[in-house]
BANULO-642576 format. One record per residue (C-alpha): residue number from 1; residue in one letter; x, y, z. Coordinates in Angstrom, 2 decimals, decimal comma. Layout:
N
SITE pos code       X       Y       Z
SITE NUM    a       X       Y       Z
...
This chain:
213
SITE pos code       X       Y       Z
SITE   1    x   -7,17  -10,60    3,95
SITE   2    x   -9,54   -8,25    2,81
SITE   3    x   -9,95   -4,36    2,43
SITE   4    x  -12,39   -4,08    4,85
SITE   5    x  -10,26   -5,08    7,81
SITE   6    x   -7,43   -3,00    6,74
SITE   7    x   -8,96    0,23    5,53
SITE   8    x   -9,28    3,73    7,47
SITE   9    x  -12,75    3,18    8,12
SITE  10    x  -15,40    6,78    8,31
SITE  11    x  -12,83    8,78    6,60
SITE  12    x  -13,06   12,66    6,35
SITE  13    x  -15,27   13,95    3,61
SITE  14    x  -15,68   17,58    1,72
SITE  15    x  -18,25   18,80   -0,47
SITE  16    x  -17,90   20,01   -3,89
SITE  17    x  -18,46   23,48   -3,15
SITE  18    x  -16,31   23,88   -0,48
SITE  19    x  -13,65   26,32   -0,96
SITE  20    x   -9,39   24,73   -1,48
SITE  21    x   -8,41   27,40    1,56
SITE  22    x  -10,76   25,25    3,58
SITE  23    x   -9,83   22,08    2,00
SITE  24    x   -6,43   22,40    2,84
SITE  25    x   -7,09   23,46    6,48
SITE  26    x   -9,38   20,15    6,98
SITE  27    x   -6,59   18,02    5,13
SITE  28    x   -3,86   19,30    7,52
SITE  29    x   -5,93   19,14   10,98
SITE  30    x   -6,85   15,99    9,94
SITE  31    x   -3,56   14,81    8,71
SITE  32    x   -4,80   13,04    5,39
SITE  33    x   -3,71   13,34    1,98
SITE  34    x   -7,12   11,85    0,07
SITE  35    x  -10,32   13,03    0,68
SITE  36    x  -13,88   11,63   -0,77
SITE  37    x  -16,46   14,28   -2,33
SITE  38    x  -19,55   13,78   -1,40
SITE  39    x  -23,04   15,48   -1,95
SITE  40    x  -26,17   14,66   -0,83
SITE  41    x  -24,86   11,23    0,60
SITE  42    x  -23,25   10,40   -2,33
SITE  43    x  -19,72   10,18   -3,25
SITE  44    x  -19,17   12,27   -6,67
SITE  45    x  -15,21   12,35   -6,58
SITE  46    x  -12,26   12,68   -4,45
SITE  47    x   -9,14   15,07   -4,11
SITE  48    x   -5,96   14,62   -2,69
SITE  49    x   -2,74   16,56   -1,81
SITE  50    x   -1,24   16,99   -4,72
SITE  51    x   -4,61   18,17   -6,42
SITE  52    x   -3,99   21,16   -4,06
SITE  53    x   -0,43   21,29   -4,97
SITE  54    x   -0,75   21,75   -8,55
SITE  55    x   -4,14   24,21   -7,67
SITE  56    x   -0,77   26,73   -6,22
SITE  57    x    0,07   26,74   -9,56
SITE  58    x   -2,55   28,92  -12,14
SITE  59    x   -1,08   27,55  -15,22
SITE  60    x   -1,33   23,46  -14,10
SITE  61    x   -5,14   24,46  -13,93
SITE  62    x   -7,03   23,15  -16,94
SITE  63    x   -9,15   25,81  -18,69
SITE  64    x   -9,01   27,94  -15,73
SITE  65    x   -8,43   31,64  -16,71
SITE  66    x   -6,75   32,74  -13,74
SITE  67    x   -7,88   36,11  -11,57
SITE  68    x   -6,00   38,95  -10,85
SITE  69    x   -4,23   38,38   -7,13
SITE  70    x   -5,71   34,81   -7,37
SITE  71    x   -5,40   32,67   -3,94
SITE  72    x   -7,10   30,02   -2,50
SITE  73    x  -10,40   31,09   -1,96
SITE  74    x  -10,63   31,71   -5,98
SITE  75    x  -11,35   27,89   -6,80
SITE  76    x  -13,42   25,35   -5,14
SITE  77    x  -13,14   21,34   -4,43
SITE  78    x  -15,27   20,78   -7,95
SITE  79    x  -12,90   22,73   -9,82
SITE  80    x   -9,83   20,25   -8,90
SITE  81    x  -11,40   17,19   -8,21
SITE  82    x  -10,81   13,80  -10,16
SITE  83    x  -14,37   12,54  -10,93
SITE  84    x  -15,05    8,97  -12,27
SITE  85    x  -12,98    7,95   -9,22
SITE  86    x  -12,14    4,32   -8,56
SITE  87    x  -13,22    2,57   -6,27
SITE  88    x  -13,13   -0,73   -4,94
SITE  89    x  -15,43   -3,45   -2,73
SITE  90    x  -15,08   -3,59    1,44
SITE  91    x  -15,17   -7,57    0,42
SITE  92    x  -12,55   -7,23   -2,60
SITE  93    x   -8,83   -8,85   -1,03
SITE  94    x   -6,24   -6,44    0,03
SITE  95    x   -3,76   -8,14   -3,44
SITE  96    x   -6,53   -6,76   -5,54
SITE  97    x   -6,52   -3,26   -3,83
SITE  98    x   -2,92   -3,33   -4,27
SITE  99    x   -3,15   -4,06   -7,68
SITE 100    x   -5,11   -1,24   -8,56
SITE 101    x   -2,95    1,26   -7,19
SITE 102    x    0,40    0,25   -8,20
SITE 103    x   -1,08   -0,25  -11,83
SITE 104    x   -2,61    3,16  -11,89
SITE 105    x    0,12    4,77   -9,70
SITE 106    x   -2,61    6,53   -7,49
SITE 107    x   -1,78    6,62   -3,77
SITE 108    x   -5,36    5,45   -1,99
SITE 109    x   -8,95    3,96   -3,15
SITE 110    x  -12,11    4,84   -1,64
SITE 111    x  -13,91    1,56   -0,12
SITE 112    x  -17,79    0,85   -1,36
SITE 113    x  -20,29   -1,17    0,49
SITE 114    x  -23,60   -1,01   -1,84
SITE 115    x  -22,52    2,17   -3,40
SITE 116    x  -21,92    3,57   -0,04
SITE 117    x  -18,59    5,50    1,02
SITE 118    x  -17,48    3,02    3,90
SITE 119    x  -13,32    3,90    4,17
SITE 120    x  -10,14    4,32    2,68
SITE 121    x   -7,52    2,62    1,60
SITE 122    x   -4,27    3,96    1,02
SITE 123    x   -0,78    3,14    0,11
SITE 124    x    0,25    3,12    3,88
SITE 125    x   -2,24    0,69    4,95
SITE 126    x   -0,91   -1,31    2,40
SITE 127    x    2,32   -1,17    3,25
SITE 128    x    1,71   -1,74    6,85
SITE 129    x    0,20   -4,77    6,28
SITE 130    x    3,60   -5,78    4,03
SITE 131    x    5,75   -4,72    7,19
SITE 132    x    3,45   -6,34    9,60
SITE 133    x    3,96  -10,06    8,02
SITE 134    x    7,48   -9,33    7,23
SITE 135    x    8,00   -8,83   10,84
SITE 136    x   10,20   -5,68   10,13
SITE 137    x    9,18   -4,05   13,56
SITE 138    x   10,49   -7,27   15,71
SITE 139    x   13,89   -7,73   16,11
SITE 140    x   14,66  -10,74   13,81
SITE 141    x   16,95  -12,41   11,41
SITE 142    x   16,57  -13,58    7,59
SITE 143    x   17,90  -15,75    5,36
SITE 144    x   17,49  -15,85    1,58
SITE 145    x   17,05  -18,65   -0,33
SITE 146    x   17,23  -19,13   -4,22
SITE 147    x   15,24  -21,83   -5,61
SITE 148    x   12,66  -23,12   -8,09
SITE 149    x    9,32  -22,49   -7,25
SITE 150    x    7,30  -25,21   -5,93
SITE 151    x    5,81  -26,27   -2,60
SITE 152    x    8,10  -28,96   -2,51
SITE 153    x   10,89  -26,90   -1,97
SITE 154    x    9,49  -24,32    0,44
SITE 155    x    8,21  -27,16    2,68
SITE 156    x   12,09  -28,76    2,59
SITE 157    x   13,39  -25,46    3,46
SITE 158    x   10,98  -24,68    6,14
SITE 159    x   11,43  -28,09    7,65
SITE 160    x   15,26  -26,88    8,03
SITE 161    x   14,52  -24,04    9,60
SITE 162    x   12,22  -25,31   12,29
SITE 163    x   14,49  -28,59   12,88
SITE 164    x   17,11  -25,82   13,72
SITE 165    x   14,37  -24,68   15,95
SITE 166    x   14,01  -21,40   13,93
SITE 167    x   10,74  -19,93   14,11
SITE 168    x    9,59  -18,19   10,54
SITE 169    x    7,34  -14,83   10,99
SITE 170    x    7,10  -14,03    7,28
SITE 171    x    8,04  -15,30    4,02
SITE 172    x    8,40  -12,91    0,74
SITE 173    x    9,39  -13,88   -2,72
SITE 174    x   11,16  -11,96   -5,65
SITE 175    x   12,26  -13,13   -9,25
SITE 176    x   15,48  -14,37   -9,97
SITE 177    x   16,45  -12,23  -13,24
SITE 178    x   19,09  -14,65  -14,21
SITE 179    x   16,53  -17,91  -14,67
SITE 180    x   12,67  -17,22  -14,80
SITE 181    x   12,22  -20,69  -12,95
SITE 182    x   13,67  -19,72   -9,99
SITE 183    x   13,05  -16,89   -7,29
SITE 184    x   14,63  -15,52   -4,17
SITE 185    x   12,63  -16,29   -1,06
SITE 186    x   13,04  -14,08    2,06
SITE 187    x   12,54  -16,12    5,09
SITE 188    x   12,31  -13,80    8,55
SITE 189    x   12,70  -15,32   11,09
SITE 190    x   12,83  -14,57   15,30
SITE 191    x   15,94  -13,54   15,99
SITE 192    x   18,53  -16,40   16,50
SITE 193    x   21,77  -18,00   14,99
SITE 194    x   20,86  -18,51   11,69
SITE 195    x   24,55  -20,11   11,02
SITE 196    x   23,93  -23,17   11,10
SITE 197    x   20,32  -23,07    9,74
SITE 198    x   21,97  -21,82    6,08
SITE 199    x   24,69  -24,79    6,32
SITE 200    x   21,96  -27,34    6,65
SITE 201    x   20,11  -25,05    4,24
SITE 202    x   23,21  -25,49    1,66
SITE 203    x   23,57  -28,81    2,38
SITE 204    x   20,35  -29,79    0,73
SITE 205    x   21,35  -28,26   -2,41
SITE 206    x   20,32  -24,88   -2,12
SITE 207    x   22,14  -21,35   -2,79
SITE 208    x   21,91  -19,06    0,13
SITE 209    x   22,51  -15,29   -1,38
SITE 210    x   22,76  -13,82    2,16
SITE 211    x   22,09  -14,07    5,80
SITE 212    x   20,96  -10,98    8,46
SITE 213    x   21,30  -11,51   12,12
């Protein structure tokens, strides 16, 4: 999948000199927490939420000598906003994306198309798309599975499943901390008996850690 058919696509833009009183108005009419900079077409930064936040407070304000009865209207979107910004391809996939904002513990990424502001991709796109293919809005069951990796494996797991006329909507996978060969895999499945799915599943050799109706 990539970012492009996932992201928030035209997303609300400010310019630089706009002042954080209305900023903050636009971010809460809007309900958005990350919004581009742009000026004359071009995308110079962006500033979020908590850029605002810390703005409340005089002293989190680098170099800023702070005015008697300061407020709001004392500082503008170029006085708070990260420049530099990182950004990342319409074409790039959605595991990149993710990548990039878990590693730099940012919260969205503004999408490019030939150095264009196209959308924006945030942590709750990304997560939607995690709760989407783990089914988590369906009513559904799940059994976990700890095995080695290989393809050989999932395939004789998945064959159980189905023979027992389970029907798998998503699949997710987490390290086993005990043995580095092996991980836990999450299979979610539509909701059924999943009984005697994890006795066949046993059967075969594999440890089932737990079972959700």
């Amino acid at each position: 999948m990539i970012v492009k058919e996932v992201m928030s696509k035209n997303p609300v833009t400010i310019g630089p000199a706009t002042k954080l009183r209305v900023l903050n108005e636009l971010m809460k009419a809007n309900d958005v927490r990350h919004v581009p900079v742009v000026k004359n077409g071009k995308m110079i930064g962006i500033v979020t939420e908590k850029d605002i936040r810390y703005a409340m407070i005089p002293e989190k304000i680098p170099g800023k000598k702070v005015p008697q009865g300061w407020n709001l209207d004392h500082l503008k979107v170029q006085d708070i906003m990260t420049d530099n910004t990182i950004t990342i391809a319409q074409e790039a996939q959605v595991e990149e994306a993710a990548r990039i904002i878990y590693g730099l513990k940012i919260h969205a990424l503004p999408v490019m198309k030939n150095d264009k502001l196209v959308g924006i991709i945030s942590v709750m796109d990304i997560l939607g798309i995690f709760i989407e293919m783990m089914g988590m809005l369906k009513s559904s069951s799940r059994i976990d599975v700890l095995m080695k990796e290989s393809q050989a494996n999932f395939d004789k797991v998945s064959k159980i499943i189905y023979k027992n006329n389970g029907q798998i909507i998503g699949v997710g996978i987490t390290p086993y901390q005990k043995d580095k060969k092996k991980s836990i895999y999450f299979f979610r499945l539509e909701s059924c008996n999943v009984k005697p799915i994890a006795k066949d599943i046993k059967k075969e050799g594999f440890v089932v850690t737990s079972t959700i109706v």
